[in-house]
N, C-alpha and C positions, 0 to 999 in steps of 0.2 A: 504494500500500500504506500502509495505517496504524503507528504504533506498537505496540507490548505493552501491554496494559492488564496495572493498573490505571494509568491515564494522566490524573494524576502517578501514580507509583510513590509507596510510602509505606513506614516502616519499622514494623515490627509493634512490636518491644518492645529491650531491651538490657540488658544484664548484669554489672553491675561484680564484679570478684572480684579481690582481692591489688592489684594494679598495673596492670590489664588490662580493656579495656571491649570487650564484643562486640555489636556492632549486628545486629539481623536485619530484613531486608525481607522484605517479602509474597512470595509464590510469585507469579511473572510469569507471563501465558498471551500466547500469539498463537496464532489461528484462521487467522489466513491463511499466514504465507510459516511459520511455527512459529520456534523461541526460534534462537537461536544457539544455540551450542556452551556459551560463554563470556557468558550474557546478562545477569549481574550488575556493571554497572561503582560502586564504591562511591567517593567522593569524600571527602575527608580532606585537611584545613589547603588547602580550596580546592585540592587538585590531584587529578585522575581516577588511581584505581587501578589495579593492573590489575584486566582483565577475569575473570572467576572463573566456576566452573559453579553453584557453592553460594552459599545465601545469607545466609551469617554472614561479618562482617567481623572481625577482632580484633584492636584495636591491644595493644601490651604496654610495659612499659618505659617508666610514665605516674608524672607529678610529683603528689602529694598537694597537697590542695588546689586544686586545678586543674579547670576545666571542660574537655570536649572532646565534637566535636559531627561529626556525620560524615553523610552524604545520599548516595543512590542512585539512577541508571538503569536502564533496561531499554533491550537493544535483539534486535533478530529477527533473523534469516536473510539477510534482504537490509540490513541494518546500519541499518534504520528506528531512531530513538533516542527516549526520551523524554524530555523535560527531567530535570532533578535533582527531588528529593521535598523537600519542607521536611525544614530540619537539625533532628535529634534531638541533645539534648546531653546529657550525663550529665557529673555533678559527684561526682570520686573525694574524696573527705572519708577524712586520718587521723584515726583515733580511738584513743583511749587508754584501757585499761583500766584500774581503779584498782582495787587492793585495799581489801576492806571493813574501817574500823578499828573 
């Protein structure tokens, strides 16, 4: 049996908002054994997450100024896996408003 394509997996896009970055991965298919349950494993500061049905990660409770970069699996039915996807990283920048003098 093969992996899920898309094989690598890849992350479509991300989201910074307040303190909080949400990663999204592509929708995963598998034609043979079909998806797991749980077939989104999201990987953050190098350690596998858990496993999840949906495919938005979101970390929260994030240091400004600060990069953060986080990569995704796919696995199937019979626990086929696909490697990690290259790390997407997103950079929280504080900014300051200033009044007009």
């Amino acid at each position: 049996q093969t992996a899920p394509t898309p094989n690598p997996p890849t992350l479509a896009n991300s989201t910074v908002l307040a303190t909080q970055i949400t990663w999204n991965a592509n929708a995963a298919a598998d034609s043979g054994a079909g998806l797991h349950a749980t077939p989104y494993i999201f990987n953050y500061g190098g350690v596998d997450q858990a496993a999840q049905s949906g495919t938005a990660f979101t970390k929260s409770g994030l240091n400004p100024n600060s990069s953060y970069s986080a990569k995704v699996k796919y696995r199937d039915a019979l626990l086929n896996t696909t490697p990690l996807s290259a790390a997407k990283t997103e950079v929280w920048l504080m900014c300051f408003s200033l009044p007009f003098l």
